[in-house]
C-alpha positions as MATLAB code, in Angstrom:
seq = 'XXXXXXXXXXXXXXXXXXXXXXXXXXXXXXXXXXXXXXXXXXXXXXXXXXXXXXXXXXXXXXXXXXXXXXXXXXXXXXXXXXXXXXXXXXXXXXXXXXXXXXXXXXXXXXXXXXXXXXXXXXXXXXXXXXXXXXXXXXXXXXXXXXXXXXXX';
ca = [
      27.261   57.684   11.809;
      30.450   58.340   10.071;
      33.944   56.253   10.737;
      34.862   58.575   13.562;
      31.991   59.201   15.313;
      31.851   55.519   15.329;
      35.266   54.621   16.246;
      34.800   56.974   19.267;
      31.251   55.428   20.369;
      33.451   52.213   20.384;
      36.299   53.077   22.444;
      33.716   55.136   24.561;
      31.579   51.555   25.295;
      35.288   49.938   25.432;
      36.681   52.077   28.348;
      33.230   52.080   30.166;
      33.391   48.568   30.303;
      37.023   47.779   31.550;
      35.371   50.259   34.300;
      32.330   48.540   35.377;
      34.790   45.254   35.438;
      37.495   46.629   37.793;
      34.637   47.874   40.163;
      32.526   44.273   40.056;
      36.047   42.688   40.296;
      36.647   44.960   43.530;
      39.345   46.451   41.766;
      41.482   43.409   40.126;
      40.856   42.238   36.562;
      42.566   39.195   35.224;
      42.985   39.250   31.121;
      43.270   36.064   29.468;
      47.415   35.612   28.907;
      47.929   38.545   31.288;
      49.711   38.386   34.579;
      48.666   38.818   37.599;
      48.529   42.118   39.256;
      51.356   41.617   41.819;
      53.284   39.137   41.751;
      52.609   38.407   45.797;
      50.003   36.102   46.759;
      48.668   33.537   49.230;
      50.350   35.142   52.473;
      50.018   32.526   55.062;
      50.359   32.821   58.333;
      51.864   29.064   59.768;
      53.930   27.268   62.795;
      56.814   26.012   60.134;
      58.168   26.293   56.712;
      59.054   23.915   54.300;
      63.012   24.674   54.368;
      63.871   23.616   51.090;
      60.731   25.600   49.146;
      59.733   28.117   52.174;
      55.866   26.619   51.398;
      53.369   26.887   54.688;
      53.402   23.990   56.757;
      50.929   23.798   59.427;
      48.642   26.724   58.377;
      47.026   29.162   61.375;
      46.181   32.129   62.270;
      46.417   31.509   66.037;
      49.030   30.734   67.980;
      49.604   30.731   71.486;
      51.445   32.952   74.096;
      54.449   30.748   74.301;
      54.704   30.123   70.667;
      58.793   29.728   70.108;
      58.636   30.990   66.244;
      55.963   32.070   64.072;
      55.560   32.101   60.262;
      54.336   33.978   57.252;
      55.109   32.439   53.730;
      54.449   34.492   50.695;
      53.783   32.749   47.167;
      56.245   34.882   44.472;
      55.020   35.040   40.496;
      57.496   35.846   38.312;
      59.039   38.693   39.799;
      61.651   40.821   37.817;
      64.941   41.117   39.030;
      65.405   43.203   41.973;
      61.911   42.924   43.323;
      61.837   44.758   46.714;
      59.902   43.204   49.097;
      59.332   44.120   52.947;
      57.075   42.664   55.884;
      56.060   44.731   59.047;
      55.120   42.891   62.078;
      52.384   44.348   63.752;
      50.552   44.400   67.276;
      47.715   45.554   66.437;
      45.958   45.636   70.272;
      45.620   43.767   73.148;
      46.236   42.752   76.587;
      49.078   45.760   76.504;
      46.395   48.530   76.616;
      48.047   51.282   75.272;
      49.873   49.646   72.387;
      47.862   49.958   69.335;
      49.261   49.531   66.141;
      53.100   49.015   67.545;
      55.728   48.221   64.397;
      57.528   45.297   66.091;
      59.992   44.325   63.476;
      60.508   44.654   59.932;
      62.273   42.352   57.075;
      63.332   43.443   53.602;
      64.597   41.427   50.838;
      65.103   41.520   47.137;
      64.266   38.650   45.084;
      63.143   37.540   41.369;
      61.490   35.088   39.777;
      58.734   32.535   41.062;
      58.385   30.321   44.524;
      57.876   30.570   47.971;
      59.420   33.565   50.380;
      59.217   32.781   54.287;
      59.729   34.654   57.118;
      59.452   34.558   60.555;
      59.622   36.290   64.034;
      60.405   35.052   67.422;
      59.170   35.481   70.565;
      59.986   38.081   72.859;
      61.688   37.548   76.366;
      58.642   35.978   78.204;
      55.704   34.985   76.306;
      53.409   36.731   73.637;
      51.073   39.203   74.809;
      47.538   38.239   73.867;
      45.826   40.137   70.882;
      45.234   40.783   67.446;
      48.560   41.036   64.993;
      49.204   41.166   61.500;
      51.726   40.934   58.905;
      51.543   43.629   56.444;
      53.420   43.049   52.729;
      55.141   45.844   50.663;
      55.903   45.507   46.874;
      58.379   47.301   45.801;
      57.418   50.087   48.403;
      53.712   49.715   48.266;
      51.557   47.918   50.485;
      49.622   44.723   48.477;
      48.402   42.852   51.535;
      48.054   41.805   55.092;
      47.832   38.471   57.119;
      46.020   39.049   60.692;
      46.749   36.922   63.140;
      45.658   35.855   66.966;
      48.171   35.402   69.942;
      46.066   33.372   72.887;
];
């Protein structure tokens, strides 16, 4: 084999393995000294927030129908300046029949750097309707992940 045929076989078993790992990895592979993928992690769904670091307190995912205020803290890794981030509030179904999938609110922000980002919603005149709910989390206008939670 001469020098190129052999550099080629090399970056040929190189690339096919950085495949296999992102499949058996389910699509995320960590380097050593590289960052993560996003820098969002560890959404929490919770009945309070730290004020002074916006870290979970009280972690759940169900709350009940008369539930005053609930939670979702994000962690943040070393965003750059002017990260956009934005949470939907969703009911996903329920007791409402017909609802499915209903945008109740949505929060944007920009922020930078590393810590904790809370957020929260409050109930609606009355109480909670029962179901299934989620927050979903956006990265600079792409969707990186979800926290489901229960109203009971």
């Amino acid at each position: 084999m001469n020098g190129k045929s052999l550099s080629a076989a090399a970056i040929s078993i190189l690339a096919l393995t950085v495949i296999l790992l992102v499949g058996c990895a389910g699509g995320e592979v960590s380097l050593p000294g590289a960052s993560p993928s996003t820098p969002l992690s560890k959404a929490t769904m919770c009945q309070s927030v730290n004020p002074q670091t916006g870290e979970p307190v009280e972690p759940t995912t169900s709350f009940a129908t008369d539930t005053a205020e609930i939670f979702c803290s994000v962690k943040l890794a070393n965003a750059p300046s002017g990260t956009e981030i934005k949470a939907e509030w969703i009911f996903v179904k329920g007791e409402t029949g017909d609802a499915v999938d209903y945008l109740i609110d949505t929060w944007n922000t920009t922020a930078a750097g590393s810590g904790y980002i809370s957020f929260s919603i409050t109930r609606p005149e009355g109480n909670w309707p029962m179901g299934d709910y989620k927050v979903v989390l956006y990265l600079d206008g792409k969707e990186v992940t979800s926290a489901p939670f229960k109203i009971q």
